[in-house]
DOKOLFI-627007 format. One record per residue (C-alpha): residue number from 1; residue in one letter; x, y, z. Coordinates in Angstrom, 3 decimals. Example, Ala and Ser with C-alpha at 12.3 -4.5 7.8 and 13.67 -1.06 7.14 Angstrom:
<sites>
<site nr="1" rest="A" x="12.300" y="-4.500" z="7.800"/>
<site nr="2" rest="S" x="13.670" y="-1.060" z="7.140"/>
</sites>
This chain:
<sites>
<site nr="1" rest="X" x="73.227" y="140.957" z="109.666"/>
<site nr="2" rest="X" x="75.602" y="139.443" z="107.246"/>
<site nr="3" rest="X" x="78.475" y="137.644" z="108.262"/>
<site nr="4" rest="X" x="80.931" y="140.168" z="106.557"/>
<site nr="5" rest="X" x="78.893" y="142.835" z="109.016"/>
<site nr="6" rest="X" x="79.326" y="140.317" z="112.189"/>
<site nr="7" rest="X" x="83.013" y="140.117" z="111.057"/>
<site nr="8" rest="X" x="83.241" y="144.049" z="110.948"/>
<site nr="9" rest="X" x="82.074" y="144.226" z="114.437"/>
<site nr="10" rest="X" x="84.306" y="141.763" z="115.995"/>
<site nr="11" rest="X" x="87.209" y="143.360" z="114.391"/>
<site nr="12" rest="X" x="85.786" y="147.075" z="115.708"/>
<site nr="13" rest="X" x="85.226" y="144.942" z="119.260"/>
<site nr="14" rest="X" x="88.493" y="143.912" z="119.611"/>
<site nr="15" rest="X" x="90.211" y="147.255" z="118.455"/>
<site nr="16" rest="X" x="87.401" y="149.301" z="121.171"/>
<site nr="17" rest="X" x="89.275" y="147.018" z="123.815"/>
<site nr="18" rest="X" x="92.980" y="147.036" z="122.996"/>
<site nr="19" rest="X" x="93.409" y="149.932" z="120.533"/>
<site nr="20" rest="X" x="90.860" y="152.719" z="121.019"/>
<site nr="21" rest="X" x="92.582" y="154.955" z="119.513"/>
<site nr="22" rest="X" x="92.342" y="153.330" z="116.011"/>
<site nr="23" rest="X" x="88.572" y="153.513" z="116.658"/>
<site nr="24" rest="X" x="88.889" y="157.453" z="117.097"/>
<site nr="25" rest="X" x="90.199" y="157.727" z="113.485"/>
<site nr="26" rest="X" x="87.455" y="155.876" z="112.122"/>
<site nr="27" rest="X" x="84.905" y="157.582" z="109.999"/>
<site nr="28" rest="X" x="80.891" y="157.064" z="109.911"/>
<site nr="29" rest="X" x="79.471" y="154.649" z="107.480"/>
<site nr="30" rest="X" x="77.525" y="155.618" z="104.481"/>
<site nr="31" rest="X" x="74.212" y="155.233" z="103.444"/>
<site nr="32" rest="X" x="73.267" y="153.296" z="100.019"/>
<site nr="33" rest="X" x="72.176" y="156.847" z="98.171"/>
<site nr="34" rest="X" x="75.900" y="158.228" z="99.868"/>
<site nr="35" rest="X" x="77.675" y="155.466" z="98.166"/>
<site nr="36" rest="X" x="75.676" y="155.330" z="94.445"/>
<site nr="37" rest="X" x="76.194" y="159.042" z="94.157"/>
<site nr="38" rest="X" x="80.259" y="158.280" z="94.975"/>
<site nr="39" rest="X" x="80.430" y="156.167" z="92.648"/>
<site nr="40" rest="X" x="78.326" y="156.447" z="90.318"/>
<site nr="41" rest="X" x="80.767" y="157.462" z="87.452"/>
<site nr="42" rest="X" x="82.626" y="154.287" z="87.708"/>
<site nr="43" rest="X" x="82.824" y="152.282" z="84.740"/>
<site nr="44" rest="X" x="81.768" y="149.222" z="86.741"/>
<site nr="45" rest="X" x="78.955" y="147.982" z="89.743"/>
<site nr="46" rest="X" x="80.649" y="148.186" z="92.649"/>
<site nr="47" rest="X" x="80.329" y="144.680" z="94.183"/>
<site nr="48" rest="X" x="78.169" y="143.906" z="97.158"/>
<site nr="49" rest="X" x="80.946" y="142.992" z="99.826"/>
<site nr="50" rest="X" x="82.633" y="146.704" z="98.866"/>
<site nr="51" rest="X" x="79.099" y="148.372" z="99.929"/>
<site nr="52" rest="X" x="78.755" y="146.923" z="103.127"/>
<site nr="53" rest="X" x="82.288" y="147.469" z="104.253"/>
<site nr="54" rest="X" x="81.723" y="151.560" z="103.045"/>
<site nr="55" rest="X" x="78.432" y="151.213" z="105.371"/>
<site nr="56" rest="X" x="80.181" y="149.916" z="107.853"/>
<site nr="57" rest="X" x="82.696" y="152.451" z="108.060"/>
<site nr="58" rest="X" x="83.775" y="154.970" z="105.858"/>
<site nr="59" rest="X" x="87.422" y="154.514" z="106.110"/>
<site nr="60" rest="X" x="89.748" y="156.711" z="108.085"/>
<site nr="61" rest="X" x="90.456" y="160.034" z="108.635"/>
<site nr="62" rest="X" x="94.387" y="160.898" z="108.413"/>
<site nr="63" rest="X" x="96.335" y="162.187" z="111.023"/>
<site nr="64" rest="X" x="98.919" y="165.168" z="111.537"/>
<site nr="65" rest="X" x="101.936" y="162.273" z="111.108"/>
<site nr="66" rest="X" x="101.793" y="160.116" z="108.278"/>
<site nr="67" rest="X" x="100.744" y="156.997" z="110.781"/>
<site nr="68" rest="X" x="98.325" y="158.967" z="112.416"/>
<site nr="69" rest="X" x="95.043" y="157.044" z="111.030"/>
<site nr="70" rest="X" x="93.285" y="153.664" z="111.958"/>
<site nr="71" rest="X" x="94.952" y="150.446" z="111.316"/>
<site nr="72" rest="X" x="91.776" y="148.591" z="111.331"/>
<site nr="73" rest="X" x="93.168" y="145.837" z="109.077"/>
<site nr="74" rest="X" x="96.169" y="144.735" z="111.086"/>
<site nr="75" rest="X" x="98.819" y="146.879" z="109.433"/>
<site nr="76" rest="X" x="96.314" y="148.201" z="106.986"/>
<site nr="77" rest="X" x="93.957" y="151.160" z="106.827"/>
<site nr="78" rest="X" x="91.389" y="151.608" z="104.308"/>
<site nr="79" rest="X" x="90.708" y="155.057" z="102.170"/>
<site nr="80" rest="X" x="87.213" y="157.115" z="102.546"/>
<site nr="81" rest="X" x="85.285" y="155.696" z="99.279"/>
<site nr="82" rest="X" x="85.822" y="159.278" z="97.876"/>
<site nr="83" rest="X" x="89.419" y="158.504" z="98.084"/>
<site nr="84" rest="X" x="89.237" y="155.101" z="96.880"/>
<site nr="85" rest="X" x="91.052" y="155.030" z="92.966"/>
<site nr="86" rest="X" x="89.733" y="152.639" z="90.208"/>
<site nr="87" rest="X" x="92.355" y="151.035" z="87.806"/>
<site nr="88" rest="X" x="92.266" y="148.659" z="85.472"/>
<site nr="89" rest="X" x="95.396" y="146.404" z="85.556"/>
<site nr="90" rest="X" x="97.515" y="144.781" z="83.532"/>
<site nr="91" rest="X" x="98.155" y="140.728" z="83.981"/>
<site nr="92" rest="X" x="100.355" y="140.299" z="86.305"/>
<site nr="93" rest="X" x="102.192" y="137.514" z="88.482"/>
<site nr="94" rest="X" x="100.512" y="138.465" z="91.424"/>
<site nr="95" rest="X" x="96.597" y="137.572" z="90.026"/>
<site nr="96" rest="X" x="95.791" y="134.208" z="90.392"/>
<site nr="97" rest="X" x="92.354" y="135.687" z="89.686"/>
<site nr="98" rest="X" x="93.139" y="136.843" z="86.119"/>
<site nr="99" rest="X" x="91.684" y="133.326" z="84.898"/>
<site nr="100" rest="X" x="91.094" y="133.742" z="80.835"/>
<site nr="101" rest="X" x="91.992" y="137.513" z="81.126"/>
<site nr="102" rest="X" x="94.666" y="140.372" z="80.497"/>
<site nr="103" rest="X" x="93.509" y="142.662" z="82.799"/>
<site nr="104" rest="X" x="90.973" y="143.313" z="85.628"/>
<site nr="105" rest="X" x="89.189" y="145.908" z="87.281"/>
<site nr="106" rest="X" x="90.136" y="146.968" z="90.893"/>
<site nr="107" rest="X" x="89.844" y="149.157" z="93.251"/>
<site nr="108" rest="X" x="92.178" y="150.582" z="95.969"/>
<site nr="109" rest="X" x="90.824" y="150.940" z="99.062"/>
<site nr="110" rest="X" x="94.149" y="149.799" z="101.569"/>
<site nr="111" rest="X" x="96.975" y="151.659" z="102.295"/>
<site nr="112" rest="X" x="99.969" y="151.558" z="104.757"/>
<site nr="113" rest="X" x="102.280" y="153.517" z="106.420"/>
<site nr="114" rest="X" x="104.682" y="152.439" z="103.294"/>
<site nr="115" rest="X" x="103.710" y="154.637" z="100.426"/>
<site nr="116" rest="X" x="104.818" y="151.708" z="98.083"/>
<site nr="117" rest="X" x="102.384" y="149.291" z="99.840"/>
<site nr="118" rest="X" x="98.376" y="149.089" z="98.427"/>
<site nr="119" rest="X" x="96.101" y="147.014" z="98.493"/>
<site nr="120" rest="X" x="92.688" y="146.145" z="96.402"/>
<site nr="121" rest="X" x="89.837" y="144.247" z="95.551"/>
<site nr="122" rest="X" x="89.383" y="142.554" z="92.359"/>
<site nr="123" rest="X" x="85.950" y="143.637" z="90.883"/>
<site nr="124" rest="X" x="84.032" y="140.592" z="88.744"/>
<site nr="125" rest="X" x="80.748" y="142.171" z="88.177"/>
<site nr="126" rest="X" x="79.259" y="138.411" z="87.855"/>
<site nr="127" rest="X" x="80.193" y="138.234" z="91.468"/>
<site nr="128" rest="X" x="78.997" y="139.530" z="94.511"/>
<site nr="129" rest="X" x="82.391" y="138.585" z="96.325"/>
<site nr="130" rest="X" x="85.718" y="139.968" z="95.514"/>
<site nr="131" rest="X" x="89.058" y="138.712" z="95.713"/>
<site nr="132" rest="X" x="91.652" y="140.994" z="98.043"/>
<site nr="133" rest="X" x="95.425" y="141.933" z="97.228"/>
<site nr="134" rest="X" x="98.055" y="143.333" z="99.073"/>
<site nr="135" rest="X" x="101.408" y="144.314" z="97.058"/>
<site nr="136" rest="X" x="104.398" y="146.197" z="97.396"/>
<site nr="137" rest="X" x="106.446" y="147.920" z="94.944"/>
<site nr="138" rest="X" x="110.091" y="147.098" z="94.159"/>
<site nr="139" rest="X" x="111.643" y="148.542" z="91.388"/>
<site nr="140" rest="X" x="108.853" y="148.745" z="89.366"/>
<site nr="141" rest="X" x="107.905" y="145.396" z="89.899"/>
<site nr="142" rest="X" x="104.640" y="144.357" z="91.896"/>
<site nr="143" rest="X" x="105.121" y="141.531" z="94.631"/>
<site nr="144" rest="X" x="102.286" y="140.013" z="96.485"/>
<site nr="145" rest="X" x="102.175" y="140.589" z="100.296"/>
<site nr="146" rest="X" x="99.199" y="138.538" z="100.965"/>
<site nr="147" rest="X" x="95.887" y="137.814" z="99.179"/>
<site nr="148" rest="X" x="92.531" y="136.647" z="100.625"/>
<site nr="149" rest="X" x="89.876" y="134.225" z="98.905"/>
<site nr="150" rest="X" x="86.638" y="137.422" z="99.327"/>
<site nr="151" rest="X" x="86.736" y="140.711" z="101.510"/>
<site nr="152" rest="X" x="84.344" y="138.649" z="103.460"/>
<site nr="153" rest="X" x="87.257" y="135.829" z="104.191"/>
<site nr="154" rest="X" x="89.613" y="138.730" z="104.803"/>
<site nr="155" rest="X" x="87.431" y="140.230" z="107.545"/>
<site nr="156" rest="X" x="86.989" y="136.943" z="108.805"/>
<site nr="157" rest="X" x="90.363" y="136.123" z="109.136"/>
<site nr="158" rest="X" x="91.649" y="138.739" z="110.837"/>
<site nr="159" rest="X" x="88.810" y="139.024" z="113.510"/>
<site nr="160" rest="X" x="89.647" y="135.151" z="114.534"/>
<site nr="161" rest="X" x="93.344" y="136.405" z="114.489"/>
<site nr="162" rest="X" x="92.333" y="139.619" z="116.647"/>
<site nr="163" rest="X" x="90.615" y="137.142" z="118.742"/>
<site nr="164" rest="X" x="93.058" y="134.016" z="119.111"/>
<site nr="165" rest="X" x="96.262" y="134.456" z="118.118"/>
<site nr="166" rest="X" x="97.450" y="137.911" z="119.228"/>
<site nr="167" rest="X" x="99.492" y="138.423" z="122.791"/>
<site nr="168" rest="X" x="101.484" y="141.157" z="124.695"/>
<site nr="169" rest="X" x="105.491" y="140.713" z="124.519"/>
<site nr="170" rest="X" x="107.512" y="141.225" z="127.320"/>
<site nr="171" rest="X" x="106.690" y="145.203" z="126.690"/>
<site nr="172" rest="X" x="103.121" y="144.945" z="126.837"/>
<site nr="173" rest="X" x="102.631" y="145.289" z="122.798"/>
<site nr="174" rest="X" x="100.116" y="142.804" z="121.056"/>
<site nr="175" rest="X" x="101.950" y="141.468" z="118.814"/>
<site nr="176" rest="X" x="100.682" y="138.081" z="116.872"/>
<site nr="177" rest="X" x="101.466" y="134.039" z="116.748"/>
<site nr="178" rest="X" x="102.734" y="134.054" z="113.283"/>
<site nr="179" rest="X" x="101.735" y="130.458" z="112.916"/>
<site nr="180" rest="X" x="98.673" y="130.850" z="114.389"/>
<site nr="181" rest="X" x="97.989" y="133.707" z="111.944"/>
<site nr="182" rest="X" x="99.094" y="131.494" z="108.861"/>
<site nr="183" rest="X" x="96.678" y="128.686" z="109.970"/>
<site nr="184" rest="X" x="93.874" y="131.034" z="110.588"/>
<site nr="185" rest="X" x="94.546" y="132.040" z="106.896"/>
<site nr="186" rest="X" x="94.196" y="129.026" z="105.438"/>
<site nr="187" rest="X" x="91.320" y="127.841" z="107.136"/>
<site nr="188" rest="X" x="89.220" y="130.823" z="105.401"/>
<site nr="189" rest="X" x="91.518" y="131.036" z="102.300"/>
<site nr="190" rest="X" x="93.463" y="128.262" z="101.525"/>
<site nr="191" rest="X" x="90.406" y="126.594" z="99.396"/>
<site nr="192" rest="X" x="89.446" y="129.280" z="97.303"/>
<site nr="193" rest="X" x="92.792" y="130.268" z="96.460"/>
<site nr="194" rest="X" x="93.840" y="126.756" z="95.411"/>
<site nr="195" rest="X" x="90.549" y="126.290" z="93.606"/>
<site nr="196" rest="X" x="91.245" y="129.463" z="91.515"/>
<site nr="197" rest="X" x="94.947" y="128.427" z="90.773"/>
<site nr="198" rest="X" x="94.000" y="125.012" z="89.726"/>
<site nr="199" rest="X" x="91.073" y="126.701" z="87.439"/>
<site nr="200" rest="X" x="93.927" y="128.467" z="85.906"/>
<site nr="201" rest="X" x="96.379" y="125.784" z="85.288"/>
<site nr="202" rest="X" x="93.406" y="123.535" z="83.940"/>
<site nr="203" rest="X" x="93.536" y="126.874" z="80.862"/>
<site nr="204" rest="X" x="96.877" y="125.418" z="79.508"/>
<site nr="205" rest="X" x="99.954" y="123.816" z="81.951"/>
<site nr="206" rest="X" x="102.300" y="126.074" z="81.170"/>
<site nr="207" rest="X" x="105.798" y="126.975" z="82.515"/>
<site nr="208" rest="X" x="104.438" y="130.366" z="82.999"/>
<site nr="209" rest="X" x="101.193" y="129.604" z="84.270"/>
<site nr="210" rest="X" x="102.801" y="127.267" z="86.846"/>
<site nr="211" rest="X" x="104.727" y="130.330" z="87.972"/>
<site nr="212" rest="X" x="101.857" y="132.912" z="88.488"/>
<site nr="213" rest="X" x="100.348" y="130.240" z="90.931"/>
<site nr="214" rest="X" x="103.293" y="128.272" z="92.506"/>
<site nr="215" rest="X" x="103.414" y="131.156" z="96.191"/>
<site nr="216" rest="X" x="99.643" y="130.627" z="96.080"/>
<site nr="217" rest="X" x="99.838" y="126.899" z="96.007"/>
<site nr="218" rest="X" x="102.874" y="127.084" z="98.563"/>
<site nr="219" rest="X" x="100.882" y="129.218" z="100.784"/>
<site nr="220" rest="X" x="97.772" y="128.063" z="100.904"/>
<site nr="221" rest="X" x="99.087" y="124.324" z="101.278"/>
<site nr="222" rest="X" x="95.051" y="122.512" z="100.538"/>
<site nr="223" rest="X" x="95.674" y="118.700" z="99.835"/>
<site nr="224" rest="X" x="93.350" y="119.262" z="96.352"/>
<site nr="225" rest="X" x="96.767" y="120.514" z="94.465"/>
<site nr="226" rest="X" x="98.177" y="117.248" z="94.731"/>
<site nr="227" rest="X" x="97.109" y="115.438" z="91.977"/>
<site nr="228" rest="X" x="96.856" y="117.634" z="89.401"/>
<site nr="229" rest="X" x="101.377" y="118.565" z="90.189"/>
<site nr="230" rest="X" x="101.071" y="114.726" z="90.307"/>
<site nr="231" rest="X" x="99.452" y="114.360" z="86.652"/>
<site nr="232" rest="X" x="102.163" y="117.067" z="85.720"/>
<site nr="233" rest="X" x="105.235" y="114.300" z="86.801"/>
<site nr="234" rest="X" x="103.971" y="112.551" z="84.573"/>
<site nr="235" rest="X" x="103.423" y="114.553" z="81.045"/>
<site nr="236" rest="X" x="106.494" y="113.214" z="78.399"/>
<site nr="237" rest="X" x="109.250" y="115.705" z="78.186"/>
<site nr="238" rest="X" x="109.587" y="116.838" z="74.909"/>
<site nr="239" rest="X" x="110.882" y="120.808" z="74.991"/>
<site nr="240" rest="X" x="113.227" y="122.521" z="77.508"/>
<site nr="241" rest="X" x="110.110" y="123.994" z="79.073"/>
<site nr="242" rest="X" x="108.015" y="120.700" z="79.894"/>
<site nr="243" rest="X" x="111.510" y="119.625" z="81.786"/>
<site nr="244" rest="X" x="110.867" y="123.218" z="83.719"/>
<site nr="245" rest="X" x="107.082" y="122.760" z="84.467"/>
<site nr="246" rest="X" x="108.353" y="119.158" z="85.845"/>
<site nr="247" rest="X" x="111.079" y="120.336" z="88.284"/>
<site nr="248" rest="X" x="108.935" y="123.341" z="89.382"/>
<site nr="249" rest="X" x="106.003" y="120.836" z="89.884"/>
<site nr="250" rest="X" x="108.865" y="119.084" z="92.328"/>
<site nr="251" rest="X" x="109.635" y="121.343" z="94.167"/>
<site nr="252" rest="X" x="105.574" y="122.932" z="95.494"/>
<site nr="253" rest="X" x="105.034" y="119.227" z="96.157"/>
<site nr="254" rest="X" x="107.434" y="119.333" z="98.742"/>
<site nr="255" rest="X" x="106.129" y="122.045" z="99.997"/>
<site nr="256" rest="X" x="103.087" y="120.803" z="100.367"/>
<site nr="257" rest="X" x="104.150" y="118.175" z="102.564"/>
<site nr="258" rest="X" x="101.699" y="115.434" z="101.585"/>
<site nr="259" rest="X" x="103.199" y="111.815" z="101.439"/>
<site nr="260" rest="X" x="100.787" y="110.968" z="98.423"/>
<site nr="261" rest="X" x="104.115" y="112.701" z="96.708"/>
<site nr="262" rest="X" x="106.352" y="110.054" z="98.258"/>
<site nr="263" rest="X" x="106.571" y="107.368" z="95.537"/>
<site nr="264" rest="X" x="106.176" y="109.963" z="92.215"/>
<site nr="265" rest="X" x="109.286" y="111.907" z="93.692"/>
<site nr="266" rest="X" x="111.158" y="108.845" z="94.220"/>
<site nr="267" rest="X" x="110.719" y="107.344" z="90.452"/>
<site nr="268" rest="X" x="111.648" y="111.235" z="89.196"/>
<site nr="269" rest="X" x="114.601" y="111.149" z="91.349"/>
<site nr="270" rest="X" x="116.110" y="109.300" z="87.884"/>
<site nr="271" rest="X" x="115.216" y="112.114" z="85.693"/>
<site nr="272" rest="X" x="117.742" y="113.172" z="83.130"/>
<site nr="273" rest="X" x="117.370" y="116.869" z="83.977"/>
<site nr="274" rest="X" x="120.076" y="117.328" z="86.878"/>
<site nr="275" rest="X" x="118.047" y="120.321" z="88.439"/>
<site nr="276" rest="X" x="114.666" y="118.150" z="88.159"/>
<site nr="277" rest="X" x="116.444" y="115.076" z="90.364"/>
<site nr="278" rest="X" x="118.194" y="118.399" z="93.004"/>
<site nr="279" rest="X" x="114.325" y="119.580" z="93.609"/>
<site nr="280" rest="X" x="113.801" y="115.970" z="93.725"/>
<site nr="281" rest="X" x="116.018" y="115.577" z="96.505"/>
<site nr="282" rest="X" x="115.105" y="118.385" z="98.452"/>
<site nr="283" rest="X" x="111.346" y="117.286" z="98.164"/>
<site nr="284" rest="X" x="111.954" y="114.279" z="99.696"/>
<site nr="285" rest="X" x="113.886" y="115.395" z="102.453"/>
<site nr="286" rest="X" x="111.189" y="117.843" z="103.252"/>
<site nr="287" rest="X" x="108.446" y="115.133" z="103.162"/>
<site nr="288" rest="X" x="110.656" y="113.105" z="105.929"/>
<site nr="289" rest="X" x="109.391" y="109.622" z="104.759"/>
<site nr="290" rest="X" x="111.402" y="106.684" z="105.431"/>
<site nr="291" rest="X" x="110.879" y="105.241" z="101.954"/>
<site nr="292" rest="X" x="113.290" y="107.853" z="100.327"/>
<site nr="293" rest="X" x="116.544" y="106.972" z="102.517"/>
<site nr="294" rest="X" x="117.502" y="103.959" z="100.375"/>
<site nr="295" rest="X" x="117.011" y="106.269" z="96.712"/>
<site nr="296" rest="X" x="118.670" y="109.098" z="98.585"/>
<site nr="297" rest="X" x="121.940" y="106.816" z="99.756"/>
<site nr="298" rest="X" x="122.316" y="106.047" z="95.712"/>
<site nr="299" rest="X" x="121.263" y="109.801" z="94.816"/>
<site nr="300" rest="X" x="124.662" y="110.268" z="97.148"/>
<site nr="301" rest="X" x="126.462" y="108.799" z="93.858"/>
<site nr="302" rest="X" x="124.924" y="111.517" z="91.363"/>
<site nr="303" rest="X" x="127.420" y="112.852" z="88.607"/>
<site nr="304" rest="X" x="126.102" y="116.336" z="89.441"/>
<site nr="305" rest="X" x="127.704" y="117.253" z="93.110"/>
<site nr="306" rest="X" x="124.088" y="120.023" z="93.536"/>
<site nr="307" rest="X" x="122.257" y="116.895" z="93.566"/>
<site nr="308" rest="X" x="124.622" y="114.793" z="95.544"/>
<site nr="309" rest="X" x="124.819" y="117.621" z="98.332"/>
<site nr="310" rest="X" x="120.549" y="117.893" z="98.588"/>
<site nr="311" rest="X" x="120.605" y="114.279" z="98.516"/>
<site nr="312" rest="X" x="122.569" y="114.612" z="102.111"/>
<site nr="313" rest="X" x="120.530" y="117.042" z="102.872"/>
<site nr="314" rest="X" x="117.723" y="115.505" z="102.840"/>
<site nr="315" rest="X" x="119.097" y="112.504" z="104.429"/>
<site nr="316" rest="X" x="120.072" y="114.391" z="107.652"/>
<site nr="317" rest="X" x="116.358" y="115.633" z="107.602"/>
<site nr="318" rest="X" x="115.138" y="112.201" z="107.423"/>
<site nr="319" rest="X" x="116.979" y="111.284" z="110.461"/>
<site nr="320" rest="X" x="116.068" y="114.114" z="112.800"/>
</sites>
């Protein structure tokens, strides 16, 4: 049995125990000559880890009320393959996948109670594995929810959060540890996703590569991404935009919280650009290392007041 498979079952396990009716909406899985047929007029292979969750189960059957159906997937169900739709995308913001591309292939197979809501797997037919996205629409504009490194991680996340990290409220509704949640993320995520960000950056460091990848870096926190927004302190500013790439490179070190950043931060805290010294300032103070108090005190004496009010900021988080 494969260890998506194993993953499946815990997650069906858990939902038999605490919500059996979610396993009443669930639909038989399909056998290999079920699926080919499906899909056999796709214009692409459909990738191994799709297969086996379609044999698995074959998504869920809908019921009178529009949140009548299985949430197998925490807040998520997932479409009958004969419902599934194929697109092919445009680049967007939300792809940290789209490394040396303009488009991918996907497939929806996720859906919510939130007809704006979808998710899908990213379909590399080099790979076996396939990269999960969850987005809502706003506006006509796409904004990531959550993404996971493979649908194997995915599973595999949420059947250790199933497992660990959800509890009954004062109402008796499981409801989950939303730190425990984010750390069981990262521990099946966090690498993958930083690898494929970096892989991207290492294309060109642009300001607008640096934005596609800057939540992903945020979120996924691995200590790998430090360097390379290191290397980026230290590229001569020459153009508006290599002052930008700087002061955004600021401010997802600080979010990173590693105290290799320390020193760097400190010698950019005497930048010329006045917002590259504010995300400077609140860097620091997020880092909470006593070798930024004394370059803080003198930030206090910065002609721009922005930067003289994060540099208090971060002093008062220094001294909690």
């Amino acid at each position: 049995m494969s260890v998506l498979t194993e993953a499946l079952n815990q997650i069906l396990n858990w939902l038999q125990q605490h919500r059996p009716s979610d396993v009443s909406f669930l639909q038989p899985g399909l056998s290999k000559a079920e699926i080919e047929e499906i899909v056999k007029k796709l214009p692409v292979r459909l990738p191994k880890e799709v297969c086996e969750l379609y044999q698995w189960k074959n998504g869920t059957r809908m019921g009178v009320e529009h949140w009548e159906f299985s949430w197998t997937f925490e807040y998520w169900g997932f479409y009958p393959l004969q419902s599934a739709r194929y697109e092919r995308r445009q680049k967007y913001a939300t792809s940290t996948y789209l490394v040396g591309s303009d488009s991918i292939n996907s497939l929806n197979i996720f859906f919510s109670v939130e007809p704006t809501d979808e998710g899908y797997v990213i379909i590399n037919e080099r790979q076996e594995t396939c990269p999960v996205i969850f987005e809502y629409s706003q506006a006509g504009n796409c904004n990531p929810i959550i993404k996971y490194a493979s649908l194997t991680n995915m599973m595999l996340t949420i059947a250790e959060s199933y497992e660990t990290a959800y509890c009954a409220d004062a109402e008796g509704y499981l409801i989950p540890d939303k730190d425990k949640t984010l750390q069981i993320w990262r521990k099946y995520n966090s690498y993958q996703i930083t690898e494929a960000a970096l892989a991207k950056l290492d294309q060109e460091l642009s300001l607008e590569l640096l934005f596609e990848v800057e939540a992903d870096l945020i979120q996924a926190k691995h200590p790998m991404a430090v360097e390379p927004l290191l290397q980026a302190l230290q590229k001569p500013i020459v153009s508006e935009e290599d002052s930008a790439i700087q002061g955004l490179a600021v401010k997802v070190l600080g979010e990173l919280g590693d105290v290799r950043a320390v020193d760097p931060l400190i010698r950019t805290l005497q930048d010329e650009n006045c917002t590259t010294r504010y995300w400077v300032a609140k860097s620091l103070g997020q880092l909470r290392d006593e070798r930024a108090v004394q370059p803080l005190i003198i930030a206090l004496q910065d002609s721009e007041p922005e930067v003289q009010r994060m540099a208090r900021w971060a002093l008062e988080q220094l001294r909690q």
